[in-house]
C-alpha positions, 0 to 999 in steps of 0.5 A: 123931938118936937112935930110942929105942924104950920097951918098955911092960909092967913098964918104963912101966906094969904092967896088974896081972893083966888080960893074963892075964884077957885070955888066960883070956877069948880061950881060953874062948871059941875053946877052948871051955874054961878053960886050966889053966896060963896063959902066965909073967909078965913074960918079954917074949915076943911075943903071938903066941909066948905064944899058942901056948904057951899052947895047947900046954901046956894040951893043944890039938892041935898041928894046931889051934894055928896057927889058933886063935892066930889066933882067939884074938890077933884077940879080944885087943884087943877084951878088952883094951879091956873093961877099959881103965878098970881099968887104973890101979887094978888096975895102977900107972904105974911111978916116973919113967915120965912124967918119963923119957918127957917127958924123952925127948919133949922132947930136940931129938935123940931120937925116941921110939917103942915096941917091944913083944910086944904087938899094936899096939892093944893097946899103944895101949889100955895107952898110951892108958890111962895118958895116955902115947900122946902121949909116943911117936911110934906110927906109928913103932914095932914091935908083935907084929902086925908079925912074932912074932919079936922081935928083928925088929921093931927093924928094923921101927921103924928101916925106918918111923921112916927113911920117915917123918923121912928118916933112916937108922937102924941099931944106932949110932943106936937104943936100946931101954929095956926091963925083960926078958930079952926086951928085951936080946935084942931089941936085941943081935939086932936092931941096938940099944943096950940100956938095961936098967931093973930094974923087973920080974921080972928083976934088974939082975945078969942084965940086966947079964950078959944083955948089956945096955949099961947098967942102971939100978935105975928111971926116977926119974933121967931125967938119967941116962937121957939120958945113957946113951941119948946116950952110945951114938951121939954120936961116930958121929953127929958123923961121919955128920952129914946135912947136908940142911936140909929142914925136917921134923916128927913126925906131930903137928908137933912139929919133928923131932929134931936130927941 
């Protein structure tokens, strides 16, 4: 069995400029002010970390940046779901993401999550808002509000998804498909295989020299996807085949992953 684990912004789907509408919005309103500067697009970091930055470079005083992060990332989602209707016409879904999603959703071996900087219900309302939630197991992933630190959060994922399906999970099993800088780090310090997808702000060069295990231009070839993500493991998954045979199921029933 495989956890793959998808980013979302700028590899499945792109929000256009409402995040940061969501940012101006939440500063106003616990800063009492507009931000001069607002945070950079598509570098990956954690919601949390991108807060701070944000109060920092716009002059709030260092003793109240932990707090009013707080504030501001429990005003998030709410802002974010004012505008989840917005979302397919001021953003895009990203080519090939339905069919690699469905791809992925429907291979007897893989178990399909997310990792991402976002909050988790923020995550789910951009999910959720381009129909693509029941292509993912959610219950099973990593999310800013976990911990702030990325690349803890593929631990995370692995710790729930091997509650949940009675699976152990480690850097020979999982792989992550994601678009940044952020994303390579994210498994190279985590314990993941990286799949790089050259559909944001960074190149396929500097993901590739990033660490990346492979890059591909895009989504549109899912056959492509699918073997790369099961080149990673086959072998050592042949050699720690489990061999217990009780019969388990994703949350919504769907039989569970072959081993």
């Amino acid at each position: 069995m495989i956890l793959v684990l998808w980013d979302i912004d700028r590899t499945l789907l792109y929000v256009g400029d409402i995040d940061r509408l969501v940012y101006r919005t939440a500063f106003e309103e616990v800063v009492g002010r507009a931000p001069k500067r607002l945070p950079a697009k598509g570098t990956g970091v954690t919601m949390p970390v991108a807060v701070k930055e944000l109060l920092t470079v716009n002059g709030v005083p260092g003793k109240q940046v932990e707090e009013f992060t707080q504030r501001i990332i429990g005003l998030m989602p709410g802002e974010l779901e004012r505008h989840r209707g917005r979302m397919p016409t001021d953003g895009l879904l990203l080519p090939g993401a339905i069919d690699s999603l469905t791809a992925v959703w429907d291979s007897p071996r893989l178990l399909p999550s997310i990792v991402t900087g976002n909050l988790r219900a923020s995550a789910e309302i951009k999910l959720s808002a381009f129909d693509l939630i029941g292509l993912v197991d959610p219950e099973v992933g990593g999310y800013a509000s976990d911990n702030p630190h990325r690349p803890a959060l593929v631990g995370v994922a692995q710790q729930r998804a091997g509650a949940v399906y009675a699976h152990s999970f480690d850097r020979s099993n999982t792989v992550i498909v994601g678009d940044s800088l952020e994303d390579v780090r994210t498994g190279r310090e985590g314990g993941a295989r990286v799949v790089g997808v050259a559909s944001g702000t960074t190149s396929a060069a500097d993901l590739a020299n990033a660490g990346a295990d492979h890059v591909i231009s895009d989504l549109t070839d899912p056959s492509q996807l699918l073997r790369l993500i099961g080149s990673e493991v086959v072998q050592r998954k042949h050699r720690s085949r489990s061999h217990d045979d009780r019969p388990r199921r994703f949350t919504d029933g769907r039989p569970l992953p072959e081993a």
